[in-house]
Structures are given as structure tokens and as C-alpha cells.
N, C-alpha and C positions, 0 to 999 in steps of 0.2 A: 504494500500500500504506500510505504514512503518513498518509494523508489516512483511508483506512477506519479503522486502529488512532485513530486521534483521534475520529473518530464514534463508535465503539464507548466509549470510555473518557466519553465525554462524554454517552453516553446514560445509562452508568450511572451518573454524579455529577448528573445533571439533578435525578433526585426530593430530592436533598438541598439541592445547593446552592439552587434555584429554590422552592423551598417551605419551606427551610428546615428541618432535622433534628430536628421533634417525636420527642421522644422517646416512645416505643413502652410504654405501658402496657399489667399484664398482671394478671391476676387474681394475687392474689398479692403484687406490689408493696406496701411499707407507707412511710410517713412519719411523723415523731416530727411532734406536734402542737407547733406552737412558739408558741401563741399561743391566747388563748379564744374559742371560736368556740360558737353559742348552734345548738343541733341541732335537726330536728322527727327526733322516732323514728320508724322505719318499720318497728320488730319488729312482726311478724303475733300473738305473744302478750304478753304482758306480761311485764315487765324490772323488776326493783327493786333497789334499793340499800340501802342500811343501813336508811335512814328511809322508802321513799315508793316508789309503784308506777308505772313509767310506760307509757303502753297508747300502742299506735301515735296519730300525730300530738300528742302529746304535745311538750310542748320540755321541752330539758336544756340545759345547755353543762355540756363539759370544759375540762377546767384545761390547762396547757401538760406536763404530763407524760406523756401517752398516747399511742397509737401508733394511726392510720388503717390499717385493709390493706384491698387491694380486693379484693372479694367477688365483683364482676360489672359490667360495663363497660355503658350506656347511656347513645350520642350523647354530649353534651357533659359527662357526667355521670356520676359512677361511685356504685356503690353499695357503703358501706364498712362496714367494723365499727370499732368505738372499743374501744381496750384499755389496761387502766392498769395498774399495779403496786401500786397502794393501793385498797382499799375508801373508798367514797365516800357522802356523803349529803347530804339535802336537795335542791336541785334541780341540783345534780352528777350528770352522765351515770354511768349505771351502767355497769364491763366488759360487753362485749358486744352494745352497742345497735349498730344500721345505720340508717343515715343516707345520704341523699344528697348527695354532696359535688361541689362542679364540678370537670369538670377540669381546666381551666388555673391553680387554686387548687394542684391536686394536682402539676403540674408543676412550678409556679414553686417550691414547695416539696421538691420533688428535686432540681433544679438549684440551689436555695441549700445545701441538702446535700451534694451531691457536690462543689461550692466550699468549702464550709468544710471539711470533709475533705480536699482538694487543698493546703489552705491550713495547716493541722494537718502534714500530710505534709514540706511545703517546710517547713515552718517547724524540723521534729525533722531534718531534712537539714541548715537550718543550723547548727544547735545542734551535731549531731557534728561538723561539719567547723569550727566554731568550737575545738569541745573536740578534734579532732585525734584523728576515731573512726573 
């Protein structure tokens, strides 16, 4: 019987431990842009911004303030939208362009997210129990 229950628990830890627990991306998912990254557009119509129009295969890059969300998931690849908080020009990505972004780009960049958050967390944990909260 202990030998079955250990197969059993071991089957179900296999696909994590032995391949290791990629995280599960989903349409929907977004990441804060934390760095410039130079885009080719893939809007089907035309996108502009303050000053200038850009028509699919076009390049942009955005700035480090905007937000990726995935739109739709293809092989190694996802297909995002770019979204900002500021109006933008010149050859600044306009809100709302779609771009193809890799995904292990898109990973590594939620896992250093959810670390700096983890690290935010501990960090106001020690702060109260310093200050006796």
C-alpha cells in the first residue's frame, strides 16, 4: 500500500519537478514593460499617436512605463497589446499596438515581478515587527 501511495504522489509531482514548473500563461496575463524594447506592429489597421501613423510592420519602441497583456498565445510567442498611461509621439508606440513578443521574454519578466513583490512584502513585514506592529 505504501509503495502504491508513493507512485501515485510521484506521478503527480513528475510534470513539475522533471520539467520544471513553467508557468502557465493565459490570454489575459499582462507585465509592466521595464525596459525599451523596439516593436514591429502587427495592427491589421493603422495606429497613431500624437504625431505619426503606424501601419502594420511598421517599428515603434515603448518606453518603460507600459503594460504588455496577452491577447493570444502562438508556440513560443504571444501576441500582445502595449498600453500606456500617457499619450505619446514620434516614433513612441502608440496605446494599443500588438506586437509579437517571445515568451520566455514574457516569463522571465513575471517571475522578476512576483520576486520583487515577494521582496516588497518581506520587507513591510520587517518594518512592522521592527516598529512593534
Amino acid at each position: 500500500m505504501g509503495k502504491l501511495v508513493f507512485a501515485v504522489i510521484l506521478t503527480a509531482l513528475l510534470p513539475i519537478t522533471a520539467f520544471g514548473a513553467e508557468p502557465k500563461i493565459k490570454k489575459g496575463d499582462s507585465i509592466n514593460v521595464d525596459a525599451i524594447y523596439k516593436a514591429e506592429v502587427k495592427n491589421l489597421e493603422v495606429i497613431r499617436n500624437k504625431t505619426r501613423e503606424f501601419s502594420y510592420g511598421d517599428m515603434c519602441h515603448f518606453k518603460q512605463d507600459g503594460t504588455l497583456t496577452v491577447i493570444a498565445l502562438s508556440g513560443d510567442s504571444l501576441l500582445v497589446r502595449y498600453s500606456a498611461d500617457q499619450e505619446v509621439d514620434g516614433s513612441l508606440c502608440p496605446n494599443g499596438v500588438i506586437l509579437f513578443y517571445p515568451k520566455n521574454k514574457f516569463i522571465e519578466a513575471t517571475e522578476e515581478q512576483k520576486r520583487r513583490i515577494d521582496e516588497t512584502l518581506k520587507e513591510k513585514e520587517l518594518i512592522k515587527k521592527l516598529l512593534g506592529r
